[in-house]
C-alpha positions in Angstrom: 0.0 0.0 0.0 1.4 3.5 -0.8 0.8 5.9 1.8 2.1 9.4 2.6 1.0 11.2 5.7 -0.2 15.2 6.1 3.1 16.0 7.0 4.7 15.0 4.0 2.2 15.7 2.0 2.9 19.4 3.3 6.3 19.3 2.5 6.0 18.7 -1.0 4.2 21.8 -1.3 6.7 24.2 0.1 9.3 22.3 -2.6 9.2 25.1 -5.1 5.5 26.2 -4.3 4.5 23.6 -7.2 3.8 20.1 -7.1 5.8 17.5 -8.9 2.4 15.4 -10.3 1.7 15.9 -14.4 -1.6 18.3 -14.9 -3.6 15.7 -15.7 -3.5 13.3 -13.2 -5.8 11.2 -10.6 -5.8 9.0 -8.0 -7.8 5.6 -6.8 -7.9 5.0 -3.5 -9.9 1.4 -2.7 -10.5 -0.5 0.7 -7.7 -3.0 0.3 -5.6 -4.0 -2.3 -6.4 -8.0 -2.3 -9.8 -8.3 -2.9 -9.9 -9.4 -5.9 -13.1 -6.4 -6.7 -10.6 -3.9 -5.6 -8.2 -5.5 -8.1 -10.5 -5.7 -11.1 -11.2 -2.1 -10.0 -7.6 -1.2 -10.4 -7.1 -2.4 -13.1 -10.3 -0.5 -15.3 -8.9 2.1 -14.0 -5.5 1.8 -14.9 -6.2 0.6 -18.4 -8.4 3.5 -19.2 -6.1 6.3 -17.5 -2.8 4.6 -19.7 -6.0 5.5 -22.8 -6.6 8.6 -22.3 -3.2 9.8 -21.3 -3.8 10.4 -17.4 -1.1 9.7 -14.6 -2.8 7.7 -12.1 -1.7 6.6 -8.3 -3.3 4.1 -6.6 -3.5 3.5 -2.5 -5.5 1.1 -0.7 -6.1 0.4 3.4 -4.7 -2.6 4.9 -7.9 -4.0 5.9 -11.5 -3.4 4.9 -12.6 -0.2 7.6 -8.5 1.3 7.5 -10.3 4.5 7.5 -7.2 6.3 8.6 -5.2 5.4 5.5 -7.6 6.4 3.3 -7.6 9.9 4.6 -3.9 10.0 4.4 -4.2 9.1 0.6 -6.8 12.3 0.2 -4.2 14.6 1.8 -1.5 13.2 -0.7 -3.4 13.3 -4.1 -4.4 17.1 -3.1 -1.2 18.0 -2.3 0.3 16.2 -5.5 -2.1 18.2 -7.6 -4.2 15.4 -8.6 -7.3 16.7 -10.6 -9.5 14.0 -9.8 -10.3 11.5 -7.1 -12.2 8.0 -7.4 -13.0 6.6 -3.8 -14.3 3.7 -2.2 -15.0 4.6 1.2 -14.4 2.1 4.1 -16.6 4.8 6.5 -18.9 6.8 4.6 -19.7 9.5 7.0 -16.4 9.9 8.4 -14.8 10.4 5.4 -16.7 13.5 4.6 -14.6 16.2 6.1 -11.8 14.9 3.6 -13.8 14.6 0.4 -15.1 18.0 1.3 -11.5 19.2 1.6 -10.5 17.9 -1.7 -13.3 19.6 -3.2 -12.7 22.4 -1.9 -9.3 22.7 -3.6 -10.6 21.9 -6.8 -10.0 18.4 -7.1 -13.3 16.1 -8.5 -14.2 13.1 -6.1 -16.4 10.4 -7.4 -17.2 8.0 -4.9 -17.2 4.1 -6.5 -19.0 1.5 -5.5 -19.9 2.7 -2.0 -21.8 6.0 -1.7 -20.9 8.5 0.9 -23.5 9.5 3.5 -24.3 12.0 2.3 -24.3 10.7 -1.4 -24.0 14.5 -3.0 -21.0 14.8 -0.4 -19.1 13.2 -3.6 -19.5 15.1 -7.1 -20.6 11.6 -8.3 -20.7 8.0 -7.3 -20.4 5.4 -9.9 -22.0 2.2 -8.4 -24.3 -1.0 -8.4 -27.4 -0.4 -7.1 -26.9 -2.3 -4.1 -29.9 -1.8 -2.7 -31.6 -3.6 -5.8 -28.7 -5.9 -5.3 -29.8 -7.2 -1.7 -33.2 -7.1 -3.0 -32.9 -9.6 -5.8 -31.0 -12.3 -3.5 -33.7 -11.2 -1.0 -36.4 -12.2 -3.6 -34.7 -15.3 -4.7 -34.4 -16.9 -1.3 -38.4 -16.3 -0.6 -38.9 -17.9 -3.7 -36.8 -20.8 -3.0 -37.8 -21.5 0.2 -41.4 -20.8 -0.4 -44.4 -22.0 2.3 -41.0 -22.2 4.4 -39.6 -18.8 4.1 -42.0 -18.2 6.6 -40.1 -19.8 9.4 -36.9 -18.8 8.0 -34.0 -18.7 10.7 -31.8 -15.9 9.0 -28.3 -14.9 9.9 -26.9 -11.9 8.3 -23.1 -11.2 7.9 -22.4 -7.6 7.3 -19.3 -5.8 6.6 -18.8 -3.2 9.5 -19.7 -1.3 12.4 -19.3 1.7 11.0 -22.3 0.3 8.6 -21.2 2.1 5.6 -23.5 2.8 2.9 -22.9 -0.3 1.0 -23.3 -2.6 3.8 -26.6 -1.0 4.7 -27.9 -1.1 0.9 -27.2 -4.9 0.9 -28.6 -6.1 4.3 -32.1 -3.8 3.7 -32.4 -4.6 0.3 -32.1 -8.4 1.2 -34.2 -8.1 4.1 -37.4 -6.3 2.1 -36.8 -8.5 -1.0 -37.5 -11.7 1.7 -40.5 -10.2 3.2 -38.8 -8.4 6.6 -40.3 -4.8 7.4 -37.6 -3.0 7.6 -36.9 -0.4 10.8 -34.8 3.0 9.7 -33.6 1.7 6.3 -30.6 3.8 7.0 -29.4 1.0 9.2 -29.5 -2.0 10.1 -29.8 -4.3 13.1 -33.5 -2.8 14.4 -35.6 -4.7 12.9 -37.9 -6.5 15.0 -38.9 -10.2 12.8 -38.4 -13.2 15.2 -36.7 -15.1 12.0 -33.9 -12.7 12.4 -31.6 -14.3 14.4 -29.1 -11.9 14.3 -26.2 -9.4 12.6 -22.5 -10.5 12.8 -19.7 -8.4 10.8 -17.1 -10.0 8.7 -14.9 -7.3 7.7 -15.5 -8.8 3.6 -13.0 -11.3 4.3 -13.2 -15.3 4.8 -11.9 -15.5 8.1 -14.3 -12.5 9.6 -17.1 -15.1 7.3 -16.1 -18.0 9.5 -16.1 -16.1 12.6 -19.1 -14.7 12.2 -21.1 -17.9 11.3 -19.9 -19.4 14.1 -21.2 -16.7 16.2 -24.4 -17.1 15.0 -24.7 -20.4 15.2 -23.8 -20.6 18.8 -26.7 -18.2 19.1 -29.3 -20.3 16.8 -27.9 -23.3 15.5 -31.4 -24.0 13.3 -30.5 -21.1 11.1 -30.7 -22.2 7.4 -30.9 -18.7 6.0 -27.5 -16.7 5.2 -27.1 -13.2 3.7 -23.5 -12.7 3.4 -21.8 -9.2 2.3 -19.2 -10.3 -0.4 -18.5 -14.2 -1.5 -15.3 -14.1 0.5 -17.3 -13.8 3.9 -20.0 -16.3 2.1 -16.9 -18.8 1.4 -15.9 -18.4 5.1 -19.8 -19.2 6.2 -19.9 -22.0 4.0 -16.7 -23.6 6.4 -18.7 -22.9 9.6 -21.7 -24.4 8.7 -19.8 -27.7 6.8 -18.0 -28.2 10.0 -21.8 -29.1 11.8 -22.9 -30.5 8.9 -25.3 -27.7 7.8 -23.9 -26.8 4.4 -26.7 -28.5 2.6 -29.4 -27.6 4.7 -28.8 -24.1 4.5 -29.4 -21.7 1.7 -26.2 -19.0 1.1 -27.0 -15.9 -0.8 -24.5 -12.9 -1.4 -23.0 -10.3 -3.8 -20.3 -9.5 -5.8 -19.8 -11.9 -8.8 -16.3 -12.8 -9.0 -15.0 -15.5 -10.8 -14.5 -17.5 -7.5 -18.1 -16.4 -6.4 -19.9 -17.5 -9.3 -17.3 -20.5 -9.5 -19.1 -21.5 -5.7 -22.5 -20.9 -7.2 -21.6 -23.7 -10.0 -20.6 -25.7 -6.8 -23.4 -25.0 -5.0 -21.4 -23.6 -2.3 -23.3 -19.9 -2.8 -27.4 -20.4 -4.1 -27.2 -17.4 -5.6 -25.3 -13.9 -5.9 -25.7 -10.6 -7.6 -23.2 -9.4 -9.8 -21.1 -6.2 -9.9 -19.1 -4.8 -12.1 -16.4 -3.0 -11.0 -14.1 -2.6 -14.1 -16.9 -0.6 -15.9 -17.0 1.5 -12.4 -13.7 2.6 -12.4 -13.1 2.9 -16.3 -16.3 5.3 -16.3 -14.8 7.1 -13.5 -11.4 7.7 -15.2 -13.7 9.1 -18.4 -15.2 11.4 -15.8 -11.9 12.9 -14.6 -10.7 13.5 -18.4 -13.8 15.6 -19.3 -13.4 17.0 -16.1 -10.1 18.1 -17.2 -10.7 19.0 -20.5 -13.8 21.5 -19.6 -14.8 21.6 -16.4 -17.9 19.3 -16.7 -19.2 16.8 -14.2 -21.0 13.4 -14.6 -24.5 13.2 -14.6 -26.5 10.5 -12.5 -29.3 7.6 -14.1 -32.2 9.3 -14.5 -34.5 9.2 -11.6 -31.5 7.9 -9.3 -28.5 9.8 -7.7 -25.8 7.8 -8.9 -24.8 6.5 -11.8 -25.9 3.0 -12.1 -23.5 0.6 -13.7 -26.1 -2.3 -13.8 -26.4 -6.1 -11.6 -27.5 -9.3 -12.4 -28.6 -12.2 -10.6 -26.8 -15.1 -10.7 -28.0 -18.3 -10.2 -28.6 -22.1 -11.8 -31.5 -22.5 -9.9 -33.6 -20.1 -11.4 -36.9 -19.1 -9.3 -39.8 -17.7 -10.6 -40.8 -14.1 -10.6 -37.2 -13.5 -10.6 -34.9 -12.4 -13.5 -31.8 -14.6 -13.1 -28.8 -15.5 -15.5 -27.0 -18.3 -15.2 -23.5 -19.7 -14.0 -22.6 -19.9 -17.9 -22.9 -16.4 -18.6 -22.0 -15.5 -15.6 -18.3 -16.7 -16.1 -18.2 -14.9 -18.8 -18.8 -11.6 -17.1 -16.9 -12.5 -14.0 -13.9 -10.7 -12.5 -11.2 -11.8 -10.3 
């Protein structure tokens, strides 16, 4: 991970009174640098910055929630004179101050993936609609279940504390698309069902997956319901429950689509996931950045939405009716990772 701190970043100014970073240039600063969307983010935006004749840097946190680093890496793109910012926040509110900062100086922030909280605290966000994206596996496990959905024990395995945006978007989206009324949408963890057994964070990883499952079913071991964040905390569930002997008795659902996650769909490790598409994120992004450049315009958002919505899809080889799915085939071939 690249990092430079305030201080440095401060220095570099006084050098001369200019900074040493080309005039068209941008950064992208992601949650980590190993997950494998992160990486298929990096690399759209690498590709199309090399196209269009952009220097770009890139810094990423150490973990999933390194909120710290990731203001660090605003301070250094404004002082390098960066002329646009694409940002994948790991806590959406806190995080403000910075991207406010940034703006302030001139420098366009587009917020990928995950929008900040505010969403017009960014110029633009470039993202799934991940509230759709919750509500499709939501739909889909209803369906599956049917007459039984009813009694559903459901464990849900979120991302953070901090329950940035994304993380809420999911969970609610899944929640309503199964039949849950919802508390404040704006979070979760208040909502009153008795089939909720509970909400257990994973940091997006397999290990905080396992942990996190394990939690839950110490707490409820009949749950045969699992909304997972990301496939790697999904993959991590899946070990928890195959080590009692649950993992065919109880239905996985998550988001992402990576080649690895719709690889477990195939194997019917996952029953079915929503697919992203993080390449066409970030390449949009960098396009936004050069016009930016160039003349001073900003993106515009999907009509009737606040964001620009770069599309999801439902991915699943046990299609359920009422629901629009594709299947495990096709999703390969759109897979990343």
């Amino acid at each position: 991970m690249k990092r430079l701190f305030a201080s440095a970043a401060a220095a570099a100014l006084l050098i001369g009174g200019a900074t040493a970073a080309s005039a068209d240039s941008a950064c992208l600063i992601t949650k980590t640098d190993t997950n494998p969307f992160f990486v298929k983010m990096k690399e759209g935006a690498t590709a199309k910055a090399t196209e269009l004749g952009i220097e770009l840097k890139t810094y990423a946190g150490k973990i999933d929630g390194d909120h710290e680093s990731q203001v660090a890496a605003i301070e250094a793109c404004v002082a390098d004179g960066a002329k646009g910012i694409l940002l994948t926040a790991s806590d959406t509110k806190a995080i403000v101050d910075s991207v406010t900062a940034a703006r302030d100086a001139g420098v366009l922030v587009i917020a990928l993936d995950t929008p900040l909280d505010p969403v017009d605290a960014a110029d633009a966000t470039f993202a799934t609609d991940n509230f759709a994206a919750g509500l499709l596996i939501g739909q889909w496990a209803k369906a599956t279940m049917g007459d039984a959905a009813a009694d559903a024990k459901i464990a849900l395995l979120d991302l953070a504390i901090s329950q940035p945006s994304v993380d809420v978007l999911r969970d609610q989206g899944f929640l309503q698309g199964f039949g849950v009324d919802l508390g404040d949408p704006n979070k979760w963890g208040d909502e009153t069902d008795p089939r909720i057994v509970g909400h257990e964070v994973t940091a997006g990883n397999e290990e905080g997956g396992l942990t996190a499952m394990e939690a839950l079913l110490a707490k409820d071991p009949d749950v045969n319901v699992v909304y997972t964040i990301n496939e790697p905390s999904a993959a991590g569930a899946y070990e928890a429950l195959k080590a009692v002997g649950k993992e065919g008795s109880t239905l996985i659902v998550s988001v992402d689509g990576g080649c690895p996650g719709v690889q477990n769909v195939k194997d019917g490790i996952i029953g079915a996931t929503s697919q992203q598409y993080p390449l066409l994120m970030a390449s949009k992004g960098i396009e936004a950045i050069a016009a930016y450049i160039k003349d001073g315009s900003k993106p515009a958002p999907t009509e009737g939405k606040d964001f620009f919505d770069t599309g999801v899809a439902l991915i699943t080889d046990k299609p359920a009716e009422g629901v629009e799915s594709i299947d495990t085939v096709k999703g390969m071939e759109l897979c990343w990772g």
